[in-house]
Structure formats: structure tokens, C-alpha cells
C-alpha angles and dihedrals in degrees: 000000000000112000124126131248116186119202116190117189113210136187118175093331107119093149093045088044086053083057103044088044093047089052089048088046091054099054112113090212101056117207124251092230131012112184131192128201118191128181102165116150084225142056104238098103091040097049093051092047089053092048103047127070108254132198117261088249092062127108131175123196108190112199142118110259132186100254142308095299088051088050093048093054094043094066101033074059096065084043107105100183141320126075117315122207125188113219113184128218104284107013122114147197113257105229129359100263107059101103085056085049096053097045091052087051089057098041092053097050107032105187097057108116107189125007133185134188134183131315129210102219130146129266127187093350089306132100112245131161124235136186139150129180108245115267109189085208090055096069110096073070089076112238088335089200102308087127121206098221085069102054125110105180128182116257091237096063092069088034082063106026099030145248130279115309105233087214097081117066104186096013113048089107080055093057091039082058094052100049090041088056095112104040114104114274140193130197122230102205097197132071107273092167152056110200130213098232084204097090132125098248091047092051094041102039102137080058102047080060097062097045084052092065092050085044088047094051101038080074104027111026128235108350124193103177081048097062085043102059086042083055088059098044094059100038077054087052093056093042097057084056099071126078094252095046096054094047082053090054097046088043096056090041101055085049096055 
């Protein structure tokens, strides 16, 4: 029951997909599944596929969707059971033995339902690595480090709580978190993942913190302490784009 089915979503990213498949190829755990959905406007990816030999686990579905949330739920949707974990175009495992690490995490506590770790992104032009356990009452601070590359999350849960909400374009992680909030969880205290920095939600962040407070309040209703915090994060962004902000980055960063 807990075997892990990876699903990558991919739009004109051939290079990015050839990293994420070549992380997925060195595990030492393979995965049961691992499902592709591609829904480029050009061949590239599926030409490559085609022409390149492929693991037996491998799977590609090539056809147009109507955005990332529509692409994730195409492929939890081919998923029977298991764990299922979304790895975008261009991210990457760590190291070659996180899918055996996460299954052992499964197997030895058995009613967890959903569990994240740590993620290696950029910040202020710099690599860092971030990571907090969940805290359901964190979460008028948006996704406060919990970061969605490193979920694996049972097939049943969305089977209970649902899958992503296409009406949200950059925060629809964010939703899934608070609708997941309940379900049994588990910590990873080490790095599982290398994160592409090139997202929508990377290149469009001001943005992603105003969707989180419509996201926030959808569930919750009208938050103060919520557009607060999203305040701070913004006047924090600005900040990390000037030339002070960024030595302090790097500054606190190098002492911790």
C-alpha cells in the first residue's frame, strides 16, 4: 500500500523533464509508477520520449490541459493506490536514496497520511535550504516553508479531501494545504529535494501573496492577522532586492 507513484507535469521543458527523469532513474527504490503529463504545444518532449529507451515504470499522456492544477489532477487521477508524489519539470531528488527514505517513513508509522521534508531553492540570488514541520495554526502565514515539491501524499487523501482547485493559478498547493490540514502527518528533517526556481509561482510571487489571502479566507473567513503577515511578506520581498537586503541575506545565511 505504499508504493510510490510519481507524477511530473511538463510544458515545453524537455531539458527540465531529462532532469527530473534521470533523478527518478537513480533511485535505488524505484518507484511503482511514474506518470508524465505532458501538455507542451510543441514535440519536443514527446519526440524525445519516443526516441529514448524508457523504464518499464514509465508512462507518458500527451495532451493539451487547462493549467498546472488541471495537469496535477490528471495524473493523481491514473494513480490507483500508494503514495503519490508530484515532481515538476526540473526538479530533482537529492540524493539517490529518498524514495527508500520515504517509504520507510510510511511503512514505520503507519497512520501517517501525507508527509513533507526540506527543499534546496534559491533566495536572494543564493542556494539555501528551507524546511518547517506543518502547523495547522501556522497557515494564515501562506505555505510558511512546508514546500509542495516535497509532499508524498496517500491516494486516499485526495480521494477524501479532493483534488487542486483550477481556480486558483499560483496557489492552488496553498488550498490543497489547507484542506489537508487534519490528515495524519510526518516531518522529513533532511533535504529530498532540489527545487527549479523557474516556476509560476517563483517568477509571480507578489502575486502568489495575494491569491493566499483569498485562498486563507475562502476557508476561514476575513483574517486580519492573515493580511498582516502577507504585508510583511511583501515589504520582506522588496527588501531582498536591494543591495542591503541581499548582503543581509547572504550574512544571516552563512551564520546559520
Amino acid at each position: 500500500m505504499n508504493k510510490i507513484t510519481i507524477v511530473t507535469i511538463c510544458f515545453n521543458d524537455v531539458e527540465g523533464l531529462i532532469k527530473s527523469c534521470a533523478s527518478i532513474d537513480m533511485q535505488i527504490t524505484k518507484p511503482y509508477q511514474h506518470i508524465i503529463i505532458n501538455g507542451s504545444t510543441t514535440k519536443y518532449v514527446e519526440d524525445w520520449y519516443n526516441n529514448t529507451i524508457q523504464p518499464s515504470y514509465r508512462k507518458i499522456i500527451n495532451e493539451r490541459d487547462r493549467g498546472i492544477s488541471d495537469a496535477f489532477n490528471k495524473g493523481i487521477q491514473l494513480v490507483e493506490d500508494g503514495v503519490v508524489h508530484l515532481l515538476n519539470s526540473g526538479d530533482v531528488y537529492a540524493f539517490d536514496q529518498v524514495l527508500t527514505l520515504v517509504q520507510a517513513a510510511f511503512q514505520d508509522h503507519s497512520n501517517i497520511q501525507w508527509l513533507s521534508g526540506k527543499i534546496t531553492l534559491k533566495r536572494a540570488g543564493i542556494w539555501v535550504d528551507i524546511g518547517k514541520p506543518f502547523d495547522a495554526k501556522q497557515l494564515y502565514k501562506g505555505m510558511r516553508s512546508v514546500s509542495h515539491p516535497t509532499w508524498f501524499v496517500k491516494k486516499e487523501v485526495y480521494n477524501r479531501i479532493g483534488l487542486f482547485n483550477e481556480q486558483y493559478k499560483i496557489a492552488m498547493d496553498y488550498d490543497l494545504m489547507c484542506r489537508i490540514k487534519d490528515e495524519p502527518y510526518l516531518f522529513l528533517d533532511q533535504v529530498i529535494i532540489k527545487f527549479d526556481d523557474t516556476g509560476v509561482s517563483s517568477v509571480q510571487y507578489l502575486n502568489s501573496l495575494k491569491q493566499n489571502i483569498e485562498v486563507y479566507e475562502s476557508h476561514f473567513g476575513y483574517s486580519i492577522i492573515c493580511r498582516i503577515w502577507q504585508f510583511r511578506q511583501k515589504i520582506f520581498y522588496y527588501f531582498l532586492q536591494t543591495v542591503i537586503g541581499k548582503f543581509v541575506f547572504k550574512l544571516k545565511s552563512r551564520i546559520y
